[in-house]
Biopython code that builds the backbone (N, CA, C, O; Angstrom):
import numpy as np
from Bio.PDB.StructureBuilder import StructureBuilder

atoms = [
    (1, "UNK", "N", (-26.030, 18.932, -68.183)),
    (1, "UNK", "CA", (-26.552, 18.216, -67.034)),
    (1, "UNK", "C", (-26.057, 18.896, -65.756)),
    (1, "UNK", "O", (-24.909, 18.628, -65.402)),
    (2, "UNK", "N", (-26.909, 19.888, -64.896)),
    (2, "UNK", "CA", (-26.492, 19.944, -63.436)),
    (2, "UNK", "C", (-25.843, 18.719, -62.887)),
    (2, "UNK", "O", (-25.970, 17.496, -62.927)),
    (3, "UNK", "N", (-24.957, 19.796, -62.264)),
    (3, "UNK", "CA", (-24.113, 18.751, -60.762)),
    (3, "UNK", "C", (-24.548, 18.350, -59.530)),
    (3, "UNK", "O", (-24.764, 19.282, -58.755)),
    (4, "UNK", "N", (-24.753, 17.180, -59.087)),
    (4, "UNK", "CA", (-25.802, 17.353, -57.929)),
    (4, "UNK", "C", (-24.803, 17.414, -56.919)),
    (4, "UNK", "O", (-23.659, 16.961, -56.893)),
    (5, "UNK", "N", (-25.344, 17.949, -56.242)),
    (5, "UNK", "CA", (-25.275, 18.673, -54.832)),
    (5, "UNK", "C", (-24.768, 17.914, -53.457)),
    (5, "UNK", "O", (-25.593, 17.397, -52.705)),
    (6, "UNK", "N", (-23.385, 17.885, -53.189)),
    (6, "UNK", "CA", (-22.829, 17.051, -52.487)),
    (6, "UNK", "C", (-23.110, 17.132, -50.536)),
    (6, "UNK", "O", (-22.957, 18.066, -49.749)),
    (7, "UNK", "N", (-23.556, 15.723, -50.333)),
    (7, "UNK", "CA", (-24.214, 15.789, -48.788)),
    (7, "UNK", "C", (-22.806, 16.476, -48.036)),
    (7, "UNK", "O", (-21.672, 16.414, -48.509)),
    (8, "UNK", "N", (-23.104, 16.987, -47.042)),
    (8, "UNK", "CA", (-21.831, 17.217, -46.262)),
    (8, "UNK", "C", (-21.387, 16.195, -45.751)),
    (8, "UNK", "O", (-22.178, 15.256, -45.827)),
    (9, "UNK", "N", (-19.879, 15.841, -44.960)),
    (9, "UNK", "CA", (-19.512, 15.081, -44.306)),
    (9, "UNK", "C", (-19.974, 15.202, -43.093)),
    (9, "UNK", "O", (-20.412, 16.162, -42.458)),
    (10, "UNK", "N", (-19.705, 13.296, -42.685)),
    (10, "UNK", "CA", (-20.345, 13.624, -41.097)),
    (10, "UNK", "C", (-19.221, 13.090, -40.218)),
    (10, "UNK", "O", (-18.869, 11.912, -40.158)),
    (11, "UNK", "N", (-18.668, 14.191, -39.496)),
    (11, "UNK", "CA", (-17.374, 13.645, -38.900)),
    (11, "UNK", "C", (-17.526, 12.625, -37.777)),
    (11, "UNK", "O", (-16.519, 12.359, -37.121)),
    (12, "UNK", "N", (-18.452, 12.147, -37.546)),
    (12, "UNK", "CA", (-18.724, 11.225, -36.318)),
    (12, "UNK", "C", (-18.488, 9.829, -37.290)),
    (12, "UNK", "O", (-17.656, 9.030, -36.861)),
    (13, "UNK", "N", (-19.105, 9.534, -38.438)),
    (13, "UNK", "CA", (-18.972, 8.793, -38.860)),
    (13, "UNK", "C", (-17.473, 8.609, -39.215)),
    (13, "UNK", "O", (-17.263, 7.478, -38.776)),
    (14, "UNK", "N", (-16.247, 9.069, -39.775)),
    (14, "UNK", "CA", (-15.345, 8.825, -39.556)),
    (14, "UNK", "C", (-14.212, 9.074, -38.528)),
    (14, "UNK", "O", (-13.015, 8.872, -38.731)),
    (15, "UNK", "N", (-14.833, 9.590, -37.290)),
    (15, "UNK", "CA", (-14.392, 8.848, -36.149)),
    (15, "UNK", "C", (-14.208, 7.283, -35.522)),
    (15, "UNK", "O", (-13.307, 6.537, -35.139)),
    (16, "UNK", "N", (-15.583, 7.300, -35.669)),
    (16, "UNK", "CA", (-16.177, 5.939, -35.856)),
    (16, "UNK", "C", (-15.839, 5.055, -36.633)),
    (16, "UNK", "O", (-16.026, 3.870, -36.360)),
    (17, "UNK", "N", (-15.252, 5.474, -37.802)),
    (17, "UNK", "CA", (-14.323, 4.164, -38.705)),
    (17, "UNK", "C", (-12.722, 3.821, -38.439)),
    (17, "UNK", "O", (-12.035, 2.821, -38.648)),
    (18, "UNK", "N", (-12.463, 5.116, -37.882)),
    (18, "UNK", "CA", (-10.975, 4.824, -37.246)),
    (18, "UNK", "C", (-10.901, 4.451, -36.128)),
    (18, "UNK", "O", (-9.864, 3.813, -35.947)),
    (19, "UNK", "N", (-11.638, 4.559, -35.094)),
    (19, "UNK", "CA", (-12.207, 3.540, -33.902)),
    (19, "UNK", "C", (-12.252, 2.032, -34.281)),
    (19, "UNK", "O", (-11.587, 1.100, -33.830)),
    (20, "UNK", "N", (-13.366, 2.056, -35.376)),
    (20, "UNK", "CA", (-13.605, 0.375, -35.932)),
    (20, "UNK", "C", (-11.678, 0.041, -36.516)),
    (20, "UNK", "O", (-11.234, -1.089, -36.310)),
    (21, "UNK", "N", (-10.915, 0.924, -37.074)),
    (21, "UNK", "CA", (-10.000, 0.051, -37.407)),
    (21, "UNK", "C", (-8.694, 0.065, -36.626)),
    (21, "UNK", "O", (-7.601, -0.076, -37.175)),
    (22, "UNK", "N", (-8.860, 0.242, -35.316)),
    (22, "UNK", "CA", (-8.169, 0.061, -34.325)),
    (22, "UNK", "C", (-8.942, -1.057, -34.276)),
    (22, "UNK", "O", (-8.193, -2.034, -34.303)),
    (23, "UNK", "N", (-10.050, -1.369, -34.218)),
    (23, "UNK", "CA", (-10.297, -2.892, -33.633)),
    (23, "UNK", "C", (-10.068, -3.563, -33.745)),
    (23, "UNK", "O", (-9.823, -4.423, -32.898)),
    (24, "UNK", "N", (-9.955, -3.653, -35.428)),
    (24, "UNK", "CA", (-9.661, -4.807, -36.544)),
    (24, "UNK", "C", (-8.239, -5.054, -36.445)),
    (24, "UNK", "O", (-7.823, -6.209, -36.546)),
    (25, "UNK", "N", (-7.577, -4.236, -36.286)),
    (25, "UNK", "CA", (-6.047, -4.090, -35.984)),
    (25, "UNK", "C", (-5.606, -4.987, -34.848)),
    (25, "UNK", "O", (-4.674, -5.787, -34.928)),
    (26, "UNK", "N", (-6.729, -4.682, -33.263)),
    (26, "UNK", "CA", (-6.291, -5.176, -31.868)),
    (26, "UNK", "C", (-6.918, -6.998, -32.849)),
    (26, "UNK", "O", (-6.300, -8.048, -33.026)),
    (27, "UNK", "N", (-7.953, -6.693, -33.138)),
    (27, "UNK", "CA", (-8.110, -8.180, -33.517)),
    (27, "UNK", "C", (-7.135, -9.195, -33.532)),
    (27, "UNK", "O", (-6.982, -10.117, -32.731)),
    (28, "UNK", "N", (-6.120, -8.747, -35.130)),
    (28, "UNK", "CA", (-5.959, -9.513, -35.202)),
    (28, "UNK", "C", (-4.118, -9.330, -34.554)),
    (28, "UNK", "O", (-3.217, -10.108, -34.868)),
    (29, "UNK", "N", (-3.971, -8.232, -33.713)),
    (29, "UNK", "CA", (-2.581, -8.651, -33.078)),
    (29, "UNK", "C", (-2.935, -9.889, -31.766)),
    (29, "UNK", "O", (-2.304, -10.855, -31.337)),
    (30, "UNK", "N", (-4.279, -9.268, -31.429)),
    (30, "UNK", "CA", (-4.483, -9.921, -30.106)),
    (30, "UNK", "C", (-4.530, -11.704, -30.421)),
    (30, "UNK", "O", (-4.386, -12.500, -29.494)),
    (31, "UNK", "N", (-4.741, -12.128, -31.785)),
    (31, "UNK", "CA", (-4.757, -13.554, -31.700)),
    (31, "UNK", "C", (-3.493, -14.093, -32.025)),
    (31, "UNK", "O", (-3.419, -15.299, -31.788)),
    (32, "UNK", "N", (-2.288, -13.478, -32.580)),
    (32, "UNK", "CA", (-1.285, -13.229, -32.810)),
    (32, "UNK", "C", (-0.251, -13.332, -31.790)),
    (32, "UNK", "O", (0.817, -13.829, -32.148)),
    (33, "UNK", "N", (-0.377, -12.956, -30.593)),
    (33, "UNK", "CA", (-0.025, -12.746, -29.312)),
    (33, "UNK", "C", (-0.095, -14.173, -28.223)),
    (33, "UNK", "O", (0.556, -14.811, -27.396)),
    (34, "UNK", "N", (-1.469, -14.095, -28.971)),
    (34, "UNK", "CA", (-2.155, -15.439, -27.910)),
    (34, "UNK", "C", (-1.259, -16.709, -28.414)),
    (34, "UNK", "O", (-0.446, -17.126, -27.590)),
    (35, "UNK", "N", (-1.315, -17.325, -29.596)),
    (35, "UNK", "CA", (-0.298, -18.036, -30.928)),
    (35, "UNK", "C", (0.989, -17.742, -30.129)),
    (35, "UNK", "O", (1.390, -18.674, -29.433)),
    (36, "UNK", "N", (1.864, -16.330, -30.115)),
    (36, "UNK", "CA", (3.218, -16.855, -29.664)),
    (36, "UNK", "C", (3.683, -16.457, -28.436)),
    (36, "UNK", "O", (4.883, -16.354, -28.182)),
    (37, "UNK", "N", (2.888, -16.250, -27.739)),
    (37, "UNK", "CA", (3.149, -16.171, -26.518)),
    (37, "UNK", "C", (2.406, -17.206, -25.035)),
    (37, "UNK", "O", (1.254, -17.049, -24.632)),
    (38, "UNK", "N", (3.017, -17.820, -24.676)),
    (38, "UNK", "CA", (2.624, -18.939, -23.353)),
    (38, "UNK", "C", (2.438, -18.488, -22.081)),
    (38, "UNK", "O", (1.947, -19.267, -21.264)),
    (39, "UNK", "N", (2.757, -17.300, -21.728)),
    (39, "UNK", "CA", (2.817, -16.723, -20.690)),
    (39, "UNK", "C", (1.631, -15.769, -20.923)),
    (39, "UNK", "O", (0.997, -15.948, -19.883)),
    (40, "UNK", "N", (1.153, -15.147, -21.418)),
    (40, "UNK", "CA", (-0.259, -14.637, -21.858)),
    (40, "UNK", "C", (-1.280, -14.433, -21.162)),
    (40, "UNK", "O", (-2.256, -15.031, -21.615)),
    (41, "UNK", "N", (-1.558, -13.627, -19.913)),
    (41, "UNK", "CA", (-2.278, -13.494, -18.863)),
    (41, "UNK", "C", (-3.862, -13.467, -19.551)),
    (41, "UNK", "O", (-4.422, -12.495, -20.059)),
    (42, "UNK", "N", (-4.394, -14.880, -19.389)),
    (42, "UNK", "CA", (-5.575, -15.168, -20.102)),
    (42, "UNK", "C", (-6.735, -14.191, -19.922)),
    (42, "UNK", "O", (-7.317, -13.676, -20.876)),
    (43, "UNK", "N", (-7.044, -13.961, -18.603)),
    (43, "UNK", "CA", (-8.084, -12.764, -18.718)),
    (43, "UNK", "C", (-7.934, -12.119, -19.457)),
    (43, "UNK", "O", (-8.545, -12.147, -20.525)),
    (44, "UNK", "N", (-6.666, -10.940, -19.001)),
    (44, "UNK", "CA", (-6.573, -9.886, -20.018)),
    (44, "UNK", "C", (-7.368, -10.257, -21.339)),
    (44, "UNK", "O", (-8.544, -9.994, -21.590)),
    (45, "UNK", "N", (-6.402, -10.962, -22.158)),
    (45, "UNK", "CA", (-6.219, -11.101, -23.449)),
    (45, "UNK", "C", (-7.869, -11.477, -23.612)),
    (45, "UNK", "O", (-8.279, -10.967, -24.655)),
    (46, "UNK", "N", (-8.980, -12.248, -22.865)),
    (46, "UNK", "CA", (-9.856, -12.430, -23.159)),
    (46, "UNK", "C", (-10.983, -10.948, -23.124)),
    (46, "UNK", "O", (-12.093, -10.799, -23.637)),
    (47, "UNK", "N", (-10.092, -9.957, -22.249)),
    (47, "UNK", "CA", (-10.942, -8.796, -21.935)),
    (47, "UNK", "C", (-10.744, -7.950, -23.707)),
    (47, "UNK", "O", (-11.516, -7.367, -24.468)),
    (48, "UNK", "N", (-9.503, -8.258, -23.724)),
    (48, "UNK", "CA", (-9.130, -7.224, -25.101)),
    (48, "UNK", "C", (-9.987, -7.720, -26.007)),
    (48, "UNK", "O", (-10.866, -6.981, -26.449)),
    (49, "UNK", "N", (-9.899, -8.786, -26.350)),
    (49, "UNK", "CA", (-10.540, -9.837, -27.352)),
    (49, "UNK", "C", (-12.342, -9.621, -27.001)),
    (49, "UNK", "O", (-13.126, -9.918, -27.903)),
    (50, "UNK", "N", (-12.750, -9.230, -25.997)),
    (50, "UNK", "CA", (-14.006, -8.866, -26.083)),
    (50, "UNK", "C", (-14.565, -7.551, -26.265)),
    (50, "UNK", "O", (-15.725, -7.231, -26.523)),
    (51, "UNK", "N", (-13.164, -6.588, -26.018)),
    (51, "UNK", "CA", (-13.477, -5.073, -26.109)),
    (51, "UNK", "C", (-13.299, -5.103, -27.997)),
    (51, "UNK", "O", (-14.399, -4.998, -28.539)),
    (52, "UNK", "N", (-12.548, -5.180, -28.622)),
    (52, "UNK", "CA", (-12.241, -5.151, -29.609)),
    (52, "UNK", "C", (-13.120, -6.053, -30.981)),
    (52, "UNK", "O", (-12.771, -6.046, -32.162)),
    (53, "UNK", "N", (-14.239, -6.733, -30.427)),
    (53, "UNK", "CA", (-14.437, -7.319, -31.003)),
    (53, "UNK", "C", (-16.306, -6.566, -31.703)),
    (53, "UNK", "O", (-17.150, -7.030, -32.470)),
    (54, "UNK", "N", (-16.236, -5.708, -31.180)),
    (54, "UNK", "CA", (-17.485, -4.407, -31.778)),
    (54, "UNK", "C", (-16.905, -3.972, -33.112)),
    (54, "UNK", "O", (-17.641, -3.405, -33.919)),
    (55, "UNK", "N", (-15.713, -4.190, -33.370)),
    (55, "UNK", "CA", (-14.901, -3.300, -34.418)),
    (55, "UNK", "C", (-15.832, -3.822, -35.987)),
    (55, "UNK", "O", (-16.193, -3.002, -36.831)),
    (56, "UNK", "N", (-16.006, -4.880, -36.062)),
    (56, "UNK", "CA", (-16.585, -5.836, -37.263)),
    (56, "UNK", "C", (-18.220, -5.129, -37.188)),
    (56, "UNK", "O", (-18.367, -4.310, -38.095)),
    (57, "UNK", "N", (-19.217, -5.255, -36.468)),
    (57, "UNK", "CA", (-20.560, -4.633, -36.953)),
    (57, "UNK", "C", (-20.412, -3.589, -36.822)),
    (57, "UNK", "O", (-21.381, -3.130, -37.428)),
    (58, "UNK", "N", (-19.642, -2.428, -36.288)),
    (58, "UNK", "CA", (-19.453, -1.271, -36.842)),
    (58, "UNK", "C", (-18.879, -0.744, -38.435)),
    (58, "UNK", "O", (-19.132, 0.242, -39.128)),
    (59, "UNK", "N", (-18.125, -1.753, -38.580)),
    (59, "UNK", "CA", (-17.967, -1.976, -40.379)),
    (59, "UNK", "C", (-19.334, -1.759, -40.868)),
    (59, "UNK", "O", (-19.899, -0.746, -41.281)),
    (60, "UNK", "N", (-19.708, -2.932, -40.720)),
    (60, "UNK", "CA", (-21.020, -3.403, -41.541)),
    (60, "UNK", "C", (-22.127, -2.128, -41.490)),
    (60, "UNK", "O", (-22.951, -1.927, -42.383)),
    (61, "UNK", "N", (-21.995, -1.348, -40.334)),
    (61, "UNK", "CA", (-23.085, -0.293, -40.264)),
    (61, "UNK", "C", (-22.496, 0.703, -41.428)),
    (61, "UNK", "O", (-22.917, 0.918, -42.565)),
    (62, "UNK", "N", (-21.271, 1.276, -40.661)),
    (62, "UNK", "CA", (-20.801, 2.577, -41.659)),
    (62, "UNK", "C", (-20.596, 2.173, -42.823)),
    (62, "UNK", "O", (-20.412, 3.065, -43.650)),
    (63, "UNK", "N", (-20.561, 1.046, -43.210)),
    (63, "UNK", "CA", (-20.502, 0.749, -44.625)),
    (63, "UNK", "C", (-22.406, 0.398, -45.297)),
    (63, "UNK", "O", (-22.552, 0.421, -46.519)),
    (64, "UNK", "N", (-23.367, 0.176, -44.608)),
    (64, "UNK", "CA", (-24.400, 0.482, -45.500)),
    (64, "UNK", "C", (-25.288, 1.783, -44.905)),
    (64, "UNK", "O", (-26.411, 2.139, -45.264)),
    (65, "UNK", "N", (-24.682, 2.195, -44.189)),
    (65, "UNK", "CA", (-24.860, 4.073, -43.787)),
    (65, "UNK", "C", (-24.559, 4.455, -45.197)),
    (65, "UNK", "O", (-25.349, 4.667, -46.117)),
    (66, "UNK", "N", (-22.889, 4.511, -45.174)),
    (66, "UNK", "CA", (-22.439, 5.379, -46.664)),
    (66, "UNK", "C", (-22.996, 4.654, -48.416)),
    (66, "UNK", "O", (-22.769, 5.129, -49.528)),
    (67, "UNK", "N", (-23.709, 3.469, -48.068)),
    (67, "UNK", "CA", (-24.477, 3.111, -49.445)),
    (67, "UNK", "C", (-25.712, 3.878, -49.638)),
    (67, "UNK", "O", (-25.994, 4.318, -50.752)),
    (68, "UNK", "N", (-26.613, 4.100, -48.417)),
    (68, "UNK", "CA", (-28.028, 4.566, -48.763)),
    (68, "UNK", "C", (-27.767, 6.132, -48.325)),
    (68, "UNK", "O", (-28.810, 6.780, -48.414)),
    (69, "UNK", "N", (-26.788, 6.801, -47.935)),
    (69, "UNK", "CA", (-26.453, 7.866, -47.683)),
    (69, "UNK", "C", (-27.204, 9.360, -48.319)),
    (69, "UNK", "O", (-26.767, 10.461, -47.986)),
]
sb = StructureBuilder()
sb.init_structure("model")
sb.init_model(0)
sb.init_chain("A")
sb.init_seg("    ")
for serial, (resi, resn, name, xyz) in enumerate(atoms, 1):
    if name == "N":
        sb.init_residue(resn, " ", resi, " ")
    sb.init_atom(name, np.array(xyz, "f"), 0.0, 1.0, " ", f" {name:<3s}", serial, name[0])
structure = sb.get_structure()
């Protein structure tokens, strides 16, 4: 049986997943933070919490990118 023939890698795409898991990461320190800390300069934390929060449908893409690949 021939070996089939392996696609190349696409380095954007795992850029793009270590991007997404910095997110997942800020996720869940950033709610973590919010929990034990009272002094917690609310904007901010609401700015992080909105930058970081792309991290999850970028999962979902690169993960059925690399299924139908």
């Amino acid at each position: 049986m021939p070996e089939k023939a392996r696609k190349p890698r696409i380095s954007a795409l795992e850029d793009m997943r270590g991007i997404a898991m910095l997110g997942v990461i800020g996720i869940h320190v950033g709610a973590q933070y919010i929990v034990g800390n009272h002094l917690a300069n609310a904007q901010l934390v609401a700015l992080f919490e909105i930058v970081s929060r792309f991290s999850v449908p970028i999962f979902f893409f690169i993960s059925a990118f690399g299924l139908f690949y």
